[in-house]
C-alpha positions as CSV (number, residue, x, y, z in Angstrom):
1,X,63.1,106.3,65.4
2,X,65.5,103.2,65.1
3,X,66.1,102.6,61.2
4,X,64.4,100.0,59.9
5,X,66.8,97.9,57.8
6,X,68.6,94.9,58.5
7,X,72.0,94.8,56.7
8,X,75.0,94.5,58.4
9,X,78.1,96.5,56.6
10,X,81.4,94.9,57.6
11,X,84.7,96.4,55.3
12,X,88.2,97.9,55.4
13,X,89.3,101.4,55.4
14,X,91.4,104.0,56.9
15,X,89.0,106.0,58.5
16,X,88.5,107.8,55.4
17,X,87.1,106.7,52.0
18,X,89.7,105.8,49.7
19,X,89.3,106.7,46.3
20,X,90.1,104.3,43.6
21,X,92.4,102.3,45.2
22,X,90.6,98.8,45.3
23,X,88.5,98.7,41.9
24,X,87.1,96.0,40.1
25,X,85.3,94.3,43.3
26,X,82.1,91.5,42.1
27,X,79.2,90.6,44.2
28,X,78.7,87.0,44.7
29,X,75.1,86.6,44.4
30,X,74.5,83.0,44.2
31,X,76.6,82.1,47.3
32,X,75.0,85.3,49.0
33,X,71.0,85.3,47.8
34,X,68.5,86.0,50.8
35,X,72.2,86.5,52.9
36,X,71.0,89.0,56.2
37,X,74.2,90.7,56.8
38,X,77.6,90.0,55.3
39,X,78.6,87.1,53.0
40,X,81.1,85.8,54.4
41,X,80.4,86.8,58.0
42,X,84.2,87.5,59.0
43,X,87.4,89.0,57.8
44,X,90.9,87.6,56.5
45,X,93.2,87.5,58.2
46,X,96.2,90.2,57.7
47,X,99.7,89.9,58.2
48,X,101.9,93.4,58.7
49,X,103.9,94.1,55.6
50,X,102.1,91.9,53.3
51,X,99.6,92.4,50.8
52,X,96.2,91.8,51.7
53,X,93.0,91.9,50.0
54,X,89.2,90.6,50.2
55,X,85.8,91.4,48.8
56,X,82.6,90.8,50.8
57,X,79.2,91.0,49.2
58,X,76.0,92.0,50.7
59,X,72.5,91.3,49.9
60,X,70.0,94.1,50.1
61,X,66.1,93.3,49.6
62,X,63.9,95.1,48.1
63,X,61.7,95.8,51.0
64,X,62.2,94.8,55.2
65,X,60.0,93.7,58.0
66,X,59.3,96.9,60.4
67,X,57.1,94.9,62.4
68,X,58.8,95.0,65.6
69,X,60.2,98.6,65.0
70,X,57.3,100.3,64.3
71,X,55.5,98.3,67.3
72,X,53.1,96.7,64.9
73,X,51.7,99.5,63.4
74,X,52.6,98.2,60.0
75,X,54.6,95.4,58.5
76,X,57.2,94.9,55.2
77,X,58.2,98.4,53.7
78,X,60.3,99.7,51.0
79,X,63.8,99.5,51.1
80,X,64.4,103.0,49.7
81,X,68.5,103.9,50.0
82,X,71.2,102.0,52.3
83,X,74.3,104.4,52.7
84,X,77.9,103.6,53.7
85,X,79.1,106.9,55.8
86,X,82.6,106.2,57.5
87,X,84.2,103.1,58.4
88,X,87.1,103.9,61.2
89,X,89.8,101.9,63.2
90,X,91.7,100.4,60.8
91,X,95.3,99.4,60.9
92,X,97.0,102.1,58.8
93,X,97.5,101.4,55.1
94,X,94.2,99.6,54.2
95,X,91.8,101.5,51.5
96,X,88.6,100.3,50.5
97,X,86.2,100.9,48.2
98,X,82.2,100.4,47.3
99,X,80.9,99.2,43.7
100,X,79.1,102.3,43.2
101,X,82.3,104.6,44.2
102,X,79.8,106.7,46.3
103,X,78.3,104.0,48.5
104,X,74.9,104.3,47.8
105,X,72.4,102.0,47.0
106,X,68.4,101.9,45.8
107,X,67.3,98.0,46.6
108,X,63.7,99.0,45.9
109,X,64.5,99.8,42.4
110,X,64.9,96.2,42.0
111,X,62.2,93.2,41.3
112,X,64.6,91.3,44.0
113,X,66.7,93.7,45.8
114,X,70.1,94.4,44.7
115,X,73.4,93.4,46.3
116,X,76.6,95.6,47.4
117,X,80.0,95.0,47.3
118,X,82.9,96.1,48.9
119,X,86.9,95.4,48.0
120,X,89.4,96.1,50.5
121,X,93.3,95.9,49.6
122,X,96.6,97.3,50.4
123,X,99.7,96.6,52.9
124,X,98.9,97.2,57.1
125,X,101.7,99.2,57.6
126,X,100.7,98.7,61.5
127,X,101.6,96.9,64.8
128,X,100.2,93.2,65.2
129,X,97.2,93.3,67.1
130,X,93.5,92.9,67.0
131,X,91.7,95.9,65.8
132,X,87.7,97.0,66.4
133,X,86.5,98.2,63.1
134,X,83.5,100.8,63.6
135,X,81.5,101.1,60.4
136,X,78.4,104.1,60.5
137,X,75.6,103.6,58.0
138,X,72.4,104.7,57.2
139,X,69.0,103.6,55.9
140,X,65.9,105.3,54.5
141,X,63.0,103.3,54.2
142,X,59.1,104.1,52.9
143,X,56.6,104.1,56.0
144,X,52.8,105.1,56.0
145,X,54.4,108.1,57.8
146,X,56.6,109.3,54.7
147,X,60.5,108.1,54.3
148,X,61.9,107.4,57.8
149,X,65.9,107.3,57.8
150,X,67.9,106.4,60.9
151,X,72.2,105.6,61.8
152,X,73.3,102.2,62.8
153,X,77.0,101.7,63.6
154,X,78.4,98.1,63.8
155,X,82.0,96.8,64.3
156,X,84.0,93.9,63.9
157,X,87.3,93.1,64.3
158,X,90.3,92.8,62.4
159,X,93.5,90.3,63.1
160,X,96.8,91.3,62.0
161,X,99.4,88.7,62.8
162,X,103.1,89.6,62.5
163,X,105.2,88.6,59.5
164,X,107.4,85.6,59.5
165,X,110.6,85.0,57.7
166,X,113.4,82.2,57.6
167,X,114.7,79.3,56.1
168,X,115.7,76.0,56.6
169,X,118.3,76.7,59.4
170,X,116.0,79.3,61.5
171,X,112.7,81.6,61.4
172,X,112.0,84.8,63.3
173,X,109.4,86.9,63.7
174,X,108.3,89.6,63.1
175,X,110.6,89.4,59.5
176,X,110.4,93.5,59.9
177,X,108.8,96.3,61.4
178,X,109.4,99.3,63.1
179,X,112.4,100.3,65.5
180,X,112.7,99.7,68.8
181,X,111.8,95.8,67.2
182,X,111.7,92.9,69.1
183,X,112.5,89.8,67.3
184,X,112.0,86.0,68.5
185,X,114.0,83.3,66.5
186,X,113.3,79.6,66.5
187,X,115.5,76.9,65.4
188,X,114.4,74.7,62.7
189,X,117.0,72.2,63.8
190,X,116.2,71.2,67.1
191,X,118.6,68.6,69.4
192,X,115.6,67.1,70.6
193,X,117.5,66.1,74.0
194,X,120.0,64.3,71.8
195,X,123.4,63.9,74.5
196,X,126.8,63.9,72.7
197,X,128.7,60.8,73.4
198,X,132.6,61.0,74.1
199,X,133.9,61.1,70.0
200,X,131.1,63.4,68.8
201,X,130.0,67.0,69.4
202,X,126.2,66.6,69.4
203,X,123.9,69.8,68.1
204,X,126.5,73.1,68.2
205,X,124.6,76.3,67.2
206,X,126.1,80.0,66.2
207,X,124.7,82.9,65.7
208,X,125.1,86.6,64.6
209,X,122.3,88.8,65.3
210,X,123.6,91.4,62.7
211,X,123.4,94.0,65.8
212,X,126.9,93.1,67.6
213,X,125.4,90.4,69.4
214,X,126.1,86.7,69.0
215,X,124.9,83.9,70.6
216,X,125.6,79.7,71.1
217,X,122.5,78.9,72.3
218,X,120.0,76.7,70.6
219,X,116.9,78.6,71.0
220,X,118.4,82.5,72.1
221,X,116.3,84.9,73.5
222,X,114.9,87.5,72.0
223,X,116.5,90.5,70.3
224,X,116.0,94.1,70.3
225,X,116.9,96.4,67.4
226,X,116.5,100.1,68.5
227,X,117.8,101.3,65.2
228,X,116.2,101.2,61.6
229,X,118.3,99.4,58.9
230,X,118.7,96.1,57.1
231,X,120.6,93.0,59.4
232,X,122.0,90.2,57.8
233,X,121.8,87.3,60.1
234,X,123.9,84.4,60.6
235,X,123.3,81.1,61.2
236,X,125.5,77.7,61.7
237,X,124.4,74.4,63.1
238,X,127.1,71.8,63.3
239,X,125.1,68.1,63.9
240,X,127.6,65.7,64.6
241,X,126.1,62.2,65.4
242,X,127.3,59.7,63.8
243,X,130.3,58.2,64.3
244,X,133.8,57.8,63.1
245,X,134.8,55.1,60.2
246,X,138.1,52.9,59.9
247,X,138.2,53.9,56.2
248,X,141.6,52.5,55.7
249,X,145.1,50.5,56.4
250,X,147.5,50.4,54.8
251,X,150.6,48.0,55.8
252,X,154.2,49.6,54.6
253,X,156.1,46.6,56.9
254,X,156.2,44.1,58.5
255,X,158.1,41.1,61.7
256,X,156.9,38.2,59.9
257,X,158.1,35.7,58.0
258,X,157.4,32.3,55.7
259,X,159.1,28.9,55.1
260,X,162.4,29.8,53.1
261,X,161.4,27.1,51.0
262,X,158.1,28.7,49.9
263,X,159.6,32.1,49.1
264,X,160.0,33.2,52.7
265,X,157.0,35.6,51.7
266,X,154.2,36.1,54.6
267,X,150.6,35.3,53.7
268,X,149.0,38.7,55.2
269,X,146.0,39.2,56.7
270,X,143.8,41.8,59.3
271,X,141.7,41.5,61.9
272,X,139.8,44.2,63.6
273,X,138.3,43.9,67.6
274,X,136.1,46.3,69.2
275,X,137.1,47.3,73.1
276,X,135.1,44.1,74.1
277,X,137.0,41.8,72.2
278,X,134.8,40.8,69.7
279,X,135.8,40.4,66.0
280,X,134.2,42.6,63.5
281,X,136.3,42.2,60.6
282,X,138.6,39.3,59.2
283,X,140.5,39.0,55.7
284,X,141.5,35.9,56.4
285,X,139.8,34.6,52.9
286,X,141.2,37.2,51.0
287,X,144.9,37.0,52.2
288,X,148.0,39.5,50.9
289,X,151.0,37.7,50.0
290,X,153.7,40.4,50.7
291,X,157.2,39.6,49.5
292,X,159.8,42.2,50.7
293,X,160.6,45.3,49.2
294,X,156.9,45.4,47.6
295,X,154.8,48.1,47.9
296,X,152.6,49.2,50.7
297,X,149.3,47.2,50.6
298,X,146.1,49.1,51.8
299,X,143.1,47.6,53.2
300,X,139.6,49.6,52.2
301,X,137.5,48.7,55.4
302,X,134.7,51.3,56.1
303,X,134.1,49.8,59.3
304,X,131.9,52.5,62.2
305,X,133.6,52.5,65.6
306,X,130.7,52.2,67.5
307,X,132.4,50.4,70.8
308,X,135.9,52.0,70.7
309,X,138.5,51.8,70.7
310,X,139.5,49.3,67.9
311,X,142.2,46.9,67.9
312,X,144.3,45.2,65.1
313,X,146.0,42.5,64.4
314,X,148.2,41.9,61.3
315,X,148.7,38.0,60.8
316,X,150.7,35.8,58.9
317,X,148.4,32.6,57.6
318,X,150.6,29.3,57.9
319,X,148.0,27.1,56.8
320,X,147.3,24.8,59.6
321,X,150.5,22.8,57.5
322,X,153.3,25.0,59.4
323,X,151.5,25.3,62.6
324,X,149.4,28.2,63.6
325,X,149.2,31.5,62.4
326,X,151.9,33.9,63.3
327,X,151.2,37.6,64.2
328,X,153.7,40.4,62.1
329,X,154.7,42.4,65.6
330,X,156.8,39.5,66.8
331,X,156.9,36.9,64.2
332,X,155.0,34.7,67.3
333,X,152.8,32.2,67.1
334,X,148.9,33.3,68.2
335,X,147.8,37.6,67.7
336,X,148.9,40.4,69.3
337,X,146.7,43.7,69.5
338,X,147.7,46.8,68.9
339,X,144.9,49.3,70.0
340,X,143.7,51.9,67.6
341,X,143.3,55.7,68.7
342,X,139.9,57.0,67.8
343,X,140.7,61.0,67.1
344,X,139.3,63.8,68.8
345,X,135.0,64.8,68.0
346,X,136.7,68.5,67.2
347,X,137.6,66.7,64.0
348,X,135.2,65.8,61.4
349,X,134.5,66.1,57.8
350,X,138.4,65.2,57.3
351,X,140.4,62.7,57.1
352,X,142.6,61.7,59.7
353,X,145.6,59.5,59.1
354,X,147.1,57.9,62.3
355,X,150.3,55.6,62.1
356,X,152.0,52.9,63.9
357,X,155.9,52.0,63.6
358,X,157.2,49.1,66.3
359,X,159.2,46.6,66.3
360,X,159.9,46.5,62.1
361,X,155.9,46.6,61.9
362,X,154.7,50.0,60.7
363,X,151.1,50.6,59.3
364,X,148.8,53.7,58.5
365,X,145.1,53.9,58.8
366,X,142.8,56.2,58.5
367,X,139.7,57.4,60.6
368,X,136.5,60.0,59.0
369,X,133.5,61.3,60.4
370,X,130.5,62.6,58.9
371,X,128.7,66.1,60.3
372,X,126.4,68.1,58.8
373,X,127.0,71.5,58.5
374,X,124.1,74.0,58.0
375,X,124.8,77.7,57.1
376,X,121.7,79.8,56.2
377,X,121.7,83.5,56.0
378,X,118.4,86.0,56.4
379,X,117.8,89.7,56.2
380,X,115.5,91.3,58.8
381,X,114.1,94.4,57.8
382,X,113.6,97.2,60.3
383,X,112.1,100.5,59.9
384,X,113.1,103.8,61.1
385,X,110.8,105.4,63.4
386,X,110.3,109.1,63.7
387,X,112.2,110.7,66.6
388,X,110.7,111.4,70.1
389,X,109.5,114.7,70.4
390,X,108.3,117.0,72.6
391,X,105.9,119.7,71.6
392,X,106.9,123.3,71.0
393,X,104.0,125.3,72.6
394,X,103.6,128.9,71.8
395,X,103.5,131.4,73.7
396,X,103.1,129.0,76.5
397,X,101.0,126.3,78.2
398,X,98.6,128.8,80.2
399,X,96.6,131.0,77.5
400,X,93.4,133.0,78.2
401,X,90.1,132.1,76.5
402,X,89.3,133.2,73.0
403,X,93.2,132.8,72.4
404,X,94.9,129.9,70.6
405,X,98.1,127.5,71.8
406,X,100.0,126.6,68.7
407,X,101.0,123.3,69.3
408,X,104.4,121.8,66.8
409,X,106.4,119.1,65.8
410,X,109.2,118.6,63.3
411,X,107.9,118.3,60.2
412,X,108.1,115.7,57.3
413,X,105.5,113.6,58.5
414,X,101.9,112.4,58.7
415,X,100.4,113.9,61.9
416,X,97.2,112.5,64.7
417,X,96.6,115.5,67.3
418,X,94.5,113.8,70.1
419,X,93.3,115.7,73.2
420,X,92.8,114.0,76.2
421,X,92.9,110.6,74.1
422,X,90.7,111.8,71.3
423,X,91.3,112.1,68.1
424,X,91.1,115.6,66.7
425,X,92.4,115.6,63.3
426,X,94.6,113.5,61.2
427,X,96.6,115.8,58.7
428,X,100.0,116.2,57.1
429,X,100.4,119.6,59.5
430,X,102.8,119.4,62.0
431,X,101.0,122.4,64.0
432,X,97.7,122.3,65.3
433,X,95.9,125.5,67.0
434,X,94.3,124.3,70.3
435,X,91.6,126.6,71.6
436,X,90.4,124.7,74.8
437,X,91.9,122.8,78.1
438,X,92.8,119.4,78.2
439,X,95.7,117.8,77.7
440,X,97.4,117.0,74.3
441,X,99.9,115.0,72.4
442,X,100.1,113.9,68.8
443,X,100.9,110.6,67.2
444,X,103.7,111.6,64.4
445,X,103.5,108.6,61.7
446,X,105.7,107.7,58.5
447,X,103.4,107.3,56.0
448,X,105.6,105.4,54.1
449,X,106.4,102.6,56.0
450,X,103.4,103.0,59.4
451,X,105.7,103.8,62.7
452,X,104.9,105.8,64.5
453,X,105.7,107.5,67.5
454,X,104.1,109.9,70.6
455,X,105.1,113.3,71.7
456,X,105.5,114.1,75.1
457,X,102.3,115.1,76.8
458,X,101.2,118.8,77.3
459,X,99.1,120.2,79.8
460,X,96.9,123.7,78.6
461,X,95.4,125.8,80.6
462,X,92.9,128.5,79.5
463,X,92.2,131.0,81.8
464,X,89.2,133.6,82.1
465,X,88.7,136.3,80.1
466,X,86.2,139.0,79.4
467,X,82.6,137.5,78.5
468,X,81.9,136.6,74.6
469,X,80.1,139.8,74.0
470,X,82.7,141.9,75.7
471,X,84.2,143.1,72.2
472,X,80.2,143.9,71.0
473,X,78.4,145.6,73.8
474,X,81.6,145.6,76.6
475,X,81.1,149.7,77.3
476,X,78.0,151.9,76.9
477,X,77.4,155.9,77.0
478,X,74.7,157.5,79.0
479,X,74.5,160.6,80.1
480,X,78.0,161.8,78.9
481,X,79.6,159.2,80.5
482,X,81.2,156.3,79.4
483,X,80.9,152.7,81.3
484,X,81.8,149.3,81.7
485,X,79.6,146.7,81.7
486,X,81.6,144.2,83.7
487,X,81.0,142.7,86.9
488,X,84.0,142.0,89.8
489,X,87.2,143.0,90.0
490,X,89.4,144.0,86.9
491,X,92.2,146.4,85.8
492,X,90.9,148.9,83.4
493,X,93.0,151.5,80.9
494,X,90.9,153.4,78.3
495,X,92.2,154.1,74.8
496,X,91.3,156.7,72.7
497,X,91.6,157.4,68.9
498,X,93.9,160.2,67.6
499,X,93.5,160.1,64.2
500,X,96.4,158.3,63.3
501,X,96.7,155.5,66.3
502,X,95.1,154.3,69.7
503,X,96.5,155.6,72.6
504,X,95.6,155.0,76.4
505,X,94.5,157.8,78.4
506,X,97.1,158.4,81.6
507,X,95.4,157.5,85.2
508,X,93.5,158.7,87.3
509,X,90.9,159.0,84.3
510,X,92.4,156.0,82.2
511,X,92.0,154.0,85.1
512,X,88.8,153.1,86.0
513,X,85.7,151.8,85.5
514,X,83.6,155.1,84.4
515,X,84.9,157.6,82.0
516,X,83.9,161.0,81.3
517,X,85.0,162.3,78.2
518,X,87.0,165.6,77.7
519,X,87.1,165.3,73.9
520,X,85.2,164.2,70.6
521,X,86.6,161.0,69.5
522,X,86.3,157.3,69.3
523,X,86.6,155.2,72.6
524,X,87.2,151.7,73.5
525,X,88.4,150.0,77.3
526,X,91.0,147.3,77.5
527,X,89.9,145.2,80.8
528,X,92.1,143.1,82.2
529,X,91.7,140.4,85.4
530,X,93.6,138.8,87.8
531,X,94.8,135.9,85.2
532,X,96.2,138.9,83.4
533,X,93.6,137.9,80.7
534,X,91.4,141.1,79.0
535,X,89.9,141.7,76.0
536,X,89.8,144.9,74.2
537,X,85.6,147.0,74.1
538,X,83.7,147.9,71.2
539,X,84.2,151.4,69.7
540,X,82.0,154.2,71.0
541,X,82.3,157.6,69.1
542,X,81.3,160.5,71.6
543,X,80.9,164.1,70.6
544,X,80.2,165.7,67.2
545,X,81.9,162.7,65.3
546,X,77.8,161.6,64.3
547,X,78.8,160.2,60.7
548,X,81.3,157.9,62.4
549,X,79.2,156.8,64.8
550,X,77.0,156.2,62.0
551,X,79.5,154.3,60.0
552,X,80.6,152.1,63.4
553,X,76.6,151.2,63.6
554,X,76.0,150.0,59.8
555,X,79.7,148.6,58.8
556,X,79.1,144.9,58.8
557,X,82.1,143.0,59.1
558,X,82.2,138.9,59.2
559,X,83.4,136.6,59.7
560,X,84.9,137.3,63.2
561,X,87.0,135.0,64.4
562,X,88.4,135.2,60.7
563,X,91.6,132.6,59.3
564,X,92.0,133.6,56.1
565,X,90.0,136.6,54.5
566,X,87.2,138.9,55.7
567,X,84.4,140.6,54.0
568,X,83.1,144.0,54.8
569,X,79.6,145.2,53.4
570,X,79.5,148.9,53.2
571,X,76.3,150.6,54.1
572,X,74.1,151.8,51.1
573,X,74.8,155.6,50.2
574,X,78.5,155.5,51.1
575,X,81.1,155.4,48.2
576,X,84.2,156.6,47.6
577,X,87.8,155.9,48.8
578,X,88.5,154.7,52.1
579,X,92.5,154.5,53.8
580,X,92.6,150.9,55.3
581,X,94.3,149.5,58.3
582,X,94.7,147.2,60.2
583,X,96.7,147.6,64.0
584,X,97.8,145.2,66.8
585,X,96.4,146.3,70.2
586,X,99.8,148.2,71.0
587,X,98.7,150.8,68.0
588,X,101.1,149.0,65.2
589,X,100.0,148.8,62.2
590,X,100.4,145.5,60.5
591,X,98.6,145.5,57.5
592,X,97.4,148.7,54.9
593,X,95.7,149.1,52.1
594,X,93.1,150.9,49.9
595,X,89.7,150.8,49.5
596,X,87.5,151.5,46.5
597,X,83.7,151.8,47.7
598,X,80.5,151.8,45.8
599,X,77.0,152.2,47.5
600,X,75.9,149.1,49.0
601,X,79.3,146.9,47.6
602,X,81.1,144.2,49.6
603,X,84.4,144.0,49.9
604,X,87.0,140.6,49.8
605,X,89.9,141.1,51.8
606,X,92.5,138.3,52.2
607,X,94.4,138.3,55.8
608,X,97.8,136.7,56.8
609,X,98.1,137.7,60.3
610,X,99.6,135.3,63.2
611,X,96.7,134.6,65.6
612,X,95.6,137.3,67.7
613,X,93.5,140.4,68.3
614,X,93.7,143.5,66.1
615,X,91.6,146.6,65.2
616,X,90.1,147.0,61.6
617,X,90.5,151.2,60.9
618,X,88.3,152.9,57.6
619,X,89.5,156.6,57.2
620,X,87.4,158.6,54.3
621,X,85.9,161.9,53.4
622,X,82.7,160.6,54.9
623,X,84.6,159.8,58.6
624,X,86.3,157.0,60.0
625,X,85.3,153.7,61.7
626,X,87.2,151.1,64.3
627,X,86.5,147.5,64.6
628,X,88.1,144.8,66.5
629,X,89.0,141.1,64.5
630,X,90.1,138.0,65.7
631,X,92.4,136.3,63.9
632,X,92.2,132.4,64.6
C-alpha cells in the first residue's frame, strides 16, 4: 500500500547521516504554517570550496487526507510518525542534520501538527556540476485497518558553481580545485576595439601563468595545471591613450636683437603651431625681455599634441614702432618654424627633453605622456590528486565460485568500490573482497580536500565449482562403498585421515568416482572440473570408528563461511580435553590450539586466516572429528 502522507523531505548529506555537524537548526513556522512540502521549495546554491549552509523547515499535520489512496474507503487519518532514512548523491563534504538528531517525528501528538527542520552546512569539496539528491522516507499513519507505513523517495537537485577569484586587473575561475585543473581567465580591463594611434601603444597585456607559460594576449586561453601546488599569477596592463604634453621650453640663446638705443635687449616671445598651421599657443602678452648673458628662460606650457607634430617659433616683439616682429633663428623680419619631434609611444611616464642648437638659437623642451600601469598579482590554489592506479588482484582475475578476489589500492585514502557502476561500499579500506562477476574499479578520494581519481578497470571471472551443498552431503556410504554424488564430468582424488594429516589415496582407487574402503578411518573426495575449480566433501567415518562418526553427526559448527571467529557447540555428554587444529587442504596445519569441554558448552574461537578453505580437526579420548570452514 502507497503511504499516505504528503510531506516532501528535501536536505543535504553525504549519503550517510552526519552526526552533530550542523546543530542549532530553527523551524520557521510562521512563514511555513499549512506549507505541503518544503519551505522554501529549492536549495542554495553552492560554490566548491566555500562554505555553505541553509535550513529548510517542514510542516507536518496532525492528520492527512487518504481519500484517494485508500480508494475512498475512508478519509483524513492520523499522522502517526514521519521518518528521515537516507538522503544520498551529495557533492562530497556536505553533512546534515535533523532537529530531533534521530529524524523522527510524531505530528499527531500535536493539537496542530508539528514542524521539522533540517540544517545542512559544510565545504563541497566536489567538481561543479549539478547533482540529483535522492532522499528515502517513511510514513506510518492510523487507518481503520491498524497503522499502515509505506517508503517514498524524492529528489531534487543541487547546483554547485565553481569558485571565482581575482582582482581588479583579472578573474579566473575555478580560483582552485583539483589537478589536472583547467582555469579560464578574463580581463577586467578590456580594449574595447580601442586602435592605437602612431605616438601611443594602445591596451598591452602580460602575463605569467605561474606554470612556465606566459602570454600577451588580452583574453588568453585557458590553462591547464596537471600538478597540485600554489601559482602566483602575474598580471600587467599597460593603457596608453592619451597623448603626449609640451610641458616645457626653455630658451638658453638666441639670433635676435633690439634697437642699441633701447638696450639692444630682444622682447621674447613663443608661439606654438600644430602640423596644420594653426596657432595654439602665443605669449605675445606676456613677453621675456632677455638681455645677454642672462639666464635661460623657461616657458611652462602643458600644451597635448593632438595634431603633431608641433612647430615653434621664438620671436622678438618690435612694437609695431620698429617695424614688424623679428623671429630669433635669423634676426629676419616675419617667423620661421622650427618643427618639434614628438618622441617615440615606447616612452611614457618619463620625461623626455629634446633640444635644438642652430644658427646661435638653442632651446630645450620637454615632452610627457601619461599611461596607466596596472600590476595585480593572484594565487590559484590547486589540489593534488591521488595517483592513477591500477588494481592489484589476487591470485588473479579468473577465480572459482565460493572463492574471493582481493581487490587493492595504495593506501592512505578514502575508498568507493563500484561493480559494474554501482556502488558497493564507501570505506577507508583500500582492499575490498569481491565474491561475484562483473567488472570493478574503485573511486580513490582525498578526504581532505574531495579529488579524486579512478582505477583502471578489472574484469572477474568466476568459474563453476562444485554445488553449495557439495561440502555437506557431496559423498555418501551404502553398502560399503563410498560415492559421489556429482553429476558430469570431473577429476576426482580421495583423501583419507591418518591420525595426524589428510592424505590422498594413490590411483587407480583414489581416482574415481566410487570408493571401496580397505580401512577404518575418516573419508572425504576433493572434486575437481574442467575450470580446475573443486571443492573439498564432507567427512564420512567408515568402519569401527562409531563414536567419531557420532561426534561428525552432533558437532555444530557456525558460522560457515566465517571472517573473524567461529563457535562450536559440543554435544551434551561429551567433556573433557580436545587437541585442536586447524589444516589447509594440502594437510598443513595453520592454526592449533586446546580445548577445554564441558557437557553441552560452546566454544568462541577467534580466526585470522587469509581467505580460503580449511579443515577444522577435534582429537580426544572420546575420538576425533573433521570439518571443512570457509574462511571469507
Amino acid at each position: 500500500m502507497k503511504n499516505l502522507y504528503l510531506i516532501v523531505i528535501l536536505l543535504f548529506a553525504l549519503g550517510f547521516k552526519a552526526q552533530a555537524q550542523c546543530p542549532g537548526c530553527v523551524p520557521n513556522t510562521v512563514l511555513c504554517q499549512g506549507s505541503n512540502g518544503p519551505c522554501p521549495n529549492y536549495m542554495d546554491t553552492a560554490t566548491s570550496g566555500q562554505a555553505y549552509e541553509d535550513t529548510m523547515t517542514f510542516f507536518l499535520p496532525k492528520q492527512v487526507d487518504a481519500t484517494v489512496q485508500s480508494g475512498g474507503l475512508f478519509s483524513w487519518v492520523d499522522f502517526l510518525k514521519f521518518e528521515i532514512l537516507s538522503i544520498s548523491g551529495l557533492p562530497f563534504g556536505i553533512n546534515w542534520e535533523c532537529t530531533p538528531s534521530n529524524c523522527t517525528y510524531f505530528p499527531s501528538q500535536f493539537p496542530n501538527g508539528t514542524f521539522a527542520c533540517i540544517r545542512f552546512c559544510g565545504t563541497p569539496l566536489a567538481a561543479p556540476g549539478t547533482y540529483t539528491l535522492t532522499i528515502d522516507t517513511k510514513g506510518t499513519v492510523q487507518t481503520p485497518f491498524g497503522a499502515q507505513a509505506g517508503n517514498e523517495i524524492f529528489t531534487i537537485d543541487l547546483v554547485v558553481l565553481p569558485p571565482v577569484g581575482g582582482n581588479s586587473g583579472f578573474s579566473f575561475s575555478p580560483s582552485t580545485g583539483c589537478a589536472p585543473l583547467t582555469v579560464q581567465f578574463t580581463n577586467q580591463n578590456p580594449s574595447n576595439g580601442y586602435q592605437p594611434g602612431p605616438h601611443n601603444l594602445g591596451y598591452q597585456y602580460s602575463w605569467d601563468f605561474g606554470n612556465g607559460l606566459t602570454s600577451n594576449a588580452e583574453n588568453p586561453a585557458p590553462n591547464v595545471y596537471g600538478m597540485g601546488g600554489n601559482y602566483l599569477i602575474s598580471y600587467q596592463a599597460v593603457i596608453d591613450t592619451l597623448p603626449f604634453f609640451l610641458q616645457s621650453l626653455t630658451v638658453n640663446t638666441v639670433n635676435c636683437t633690439d634697437i642699441p638705443f633701447f638696450g639692444d635687449h630682444p622682447d621674447l616671445y613663443l608661439r606654438v603651431l600644430d602640423a596644420g598651421g594653426n596657432l595654439l599657443l602665443t605669449t605675445n602678452s606676456n613677453q621675456v625681455n632677455f638681455p645677454p648673458g642672462s639666464s635661460p628662460h623657461t616657458w611652462n606650457i602643458n600644451l597635448p599634441v593632438t595634431n603633431g607634430p608641433l612647430s615653434v617659433e621664438i620671436m622678438d616683439s618690435d612694437g609695431g614702432l620698429y617695424g614688424n616682429d623679428d623671429n630669433c633663428y635669423n634676426d629676419q623680419t616675419g617667423g620661421y618654424l622650427i618643427p618639434l619631434t614628438t618622441p617615440s609611444a615606447q616612452q611614457y611616464n618619463v620625461p623626455v627633453v629634446q633640444s635644438f642648437n642652430q644658427n646661435g638659437l638653442s632651446f630645450s623642451y620637454t615632452m610627457q605622456k601619461t599611461a596607466f600601469v596596472l600590476q595585480s598579482p593572484d594565487t590559484l590554489v590547486v589540489n593534488s590528486t591521488p595517483p592513477f592506479s591500477l588494481l592489484s588482484v589476487a591470485p588473479g582475475t579468473t577465480a572459482c565460485q565460493r572463492d574471493s578476489v582481493r581487490l587493492e589500492v595504495y593506501p592512505g585514502f578514502s575508498y568507493e568500490w563500484y561493480q559494474d557502476d554501482t556502488v558497493l561500499v564507501s570505506t577507508a579500506a583500500a582492499f575490498y573482497y569481491a565474491l561475484t562477476a562483473g567488472n570493478y574499479k574503485v573511486k580513490i578520494i582525498d578526504p581532505a580536500t574531495g579529488c579524486f581519481t579512478w582505477s583502471g578497470d578489472t574484469n572477474l571471472i568466476f568459474q563453476p565449482s562444485t554445488p553449495p551443498g557439495f561440502p555437506n552431503v557431496g559423498i555418501s556410504l551404502n553398502n560399503g562403498v563410498l560415492s559421489s554424488n556429482l553429476s558430469g564430468t570431473w577429476t576426482y582424488q580421495w583423501i583419507f585421515w591418518n591420525g595426524s594429516s589428510w592424505n590422498p589415496i594413490a590411483p587407480p582407487l583414489g581416482s574415481v568416482a566410487n570408493l571401496t574402503p580397505t580401512q577404518s578411518g575418516n573419508y572425504a573426495l576433493i572434486a575437481t572440473n574442467s575450470f580446475g575449480c573443486g571443492d573439498t566433501s564432507n567427512v564420512i567415518t567408515f568402519g569401527d570408528a562409531g563414536m567419531d562418526s557420532w561426534l561428525q553427526n552432533n558437532i555444530v559448527l557456525y558460522p560457515n563461511p566465517a571472517s573473524r571467529e567461529i563457535h562450536i557447540r559440543w554435544p551434551g555428554g561429551l567433556s573433557g580435553q580436545w587437541e585442536m587444529s586447524l589444516n589447509d587442504l594440502s594437510g598443513r596445519s595453520v592454526q592449533a590450539w586446546t580445548e577445554q569441554v564441558e557437557s553441552g558448552q560452546e566454544s568462541r574461537i577467534g580466526i585470522s586466516l587469509p581467505a580460503g578453505t580449511y579443515m577444522l580437526r577435534g582429537n580426544g579420548t572420546a575420538g576425533h572429528w573433521i570439518r571443512r570452514l570457509v574462511v571469507k
